[in-house]
C-alpha positions as CSV (number, residue, x, y, z in Angstrom):
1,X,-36.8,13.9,90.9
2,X,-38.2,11.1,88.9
3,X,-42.0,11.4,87.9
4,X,-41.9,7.8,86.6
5,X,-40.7,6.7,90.4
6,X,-43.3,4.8,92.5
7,X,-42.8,6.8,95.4
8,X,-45.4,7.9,97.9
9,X,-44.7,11.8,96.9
10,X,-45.3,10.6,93.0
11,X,-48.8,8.7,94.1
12,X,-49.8,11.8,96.3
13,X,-49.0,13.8,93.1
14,X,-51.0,11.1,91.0
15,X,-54.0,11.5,93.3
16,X,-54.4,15.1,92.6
17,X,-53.7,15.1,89.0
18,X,-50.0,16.7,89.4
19,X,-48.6,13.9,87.2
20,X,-50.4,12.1,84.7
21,X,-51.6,8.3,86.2
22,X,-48.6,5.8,85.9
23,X,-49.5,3.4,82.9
24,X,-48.6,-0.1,83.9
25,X,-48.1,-2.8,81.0
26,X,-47.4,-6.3,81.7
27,X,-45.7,-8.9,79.6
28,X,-49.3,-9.9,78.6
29,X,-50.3,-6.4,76.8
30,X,-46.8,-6.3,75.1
31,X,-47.3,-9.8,73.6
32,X,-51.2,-8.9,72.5
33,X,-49.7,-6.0,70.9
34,X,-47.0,-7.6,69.0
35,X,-49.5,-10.3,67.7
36,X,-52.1,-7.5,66.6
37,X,-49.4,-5.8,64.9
38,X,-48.4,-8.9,63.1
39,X,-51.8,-9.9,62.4
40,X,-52.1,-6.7,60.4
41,X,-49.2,-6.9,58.5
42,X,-50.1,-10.2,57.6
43,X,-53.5,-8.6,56.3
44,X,-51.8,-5.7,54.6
45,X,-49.4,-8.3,52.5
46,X,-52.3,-10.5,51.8
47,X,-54.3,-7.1,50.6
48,X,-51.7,-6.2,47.9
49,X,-51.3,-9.9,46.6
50,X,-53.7,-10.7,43.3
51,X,-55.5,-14.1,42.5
52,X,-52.7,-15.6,40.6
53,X,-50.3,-15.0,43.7
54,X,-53.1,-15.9,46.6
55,X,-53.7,-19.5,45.1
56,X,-50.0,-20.3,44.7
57,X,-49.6,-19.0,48.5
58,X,-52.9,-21.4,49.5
59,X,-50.8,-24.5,47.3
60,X,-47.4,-23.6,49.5
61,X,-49.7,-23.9,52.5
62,X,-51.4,-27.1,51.4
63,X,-47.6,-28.6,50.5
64,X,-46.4,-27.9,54.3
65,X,-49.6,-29.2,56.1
66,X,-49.3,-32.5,54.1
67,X,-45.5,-32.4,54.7
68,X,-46.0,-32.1,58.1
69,X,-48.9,-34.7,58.3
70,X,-46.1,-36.8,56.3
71,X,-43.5,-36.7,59.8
């Protein structure tokens, strides 16, 4: 027997705390997750970069918005 199965026994089992609630995650919550996780990365590489290496990333930045404003 499968607990993860969405079978009438399983709910009945749900309702009285037998098996833990099923957790439901839709394509929404896995896509808000995978952003967070990037955003933090993101922040974590930024953190470890100095002043030198922050204003040559902002120049690299500045060079592909123009380049793309160019097209």
């Amino acid at each position: 027997m499968n607990p993860d199965e969405d079978t009438e026994w399983n709910d009945i089992l749900r309702k009285h705390g037998i098996l833990p609630k099923k957790v439901e995650i839709n394509q929404n919550d896995l896509y808000d997750k995978v952003v967070e996780e990037h955003q933090k990365r993101e922040e974590e590489r930024l953190d470890r970069l100095n002043l030198d290496e922050l204003a040559e990333l902002e120049d690299e930045e500045d060079d592909r918005v123009l380049e793309q404003y160019r097209q």
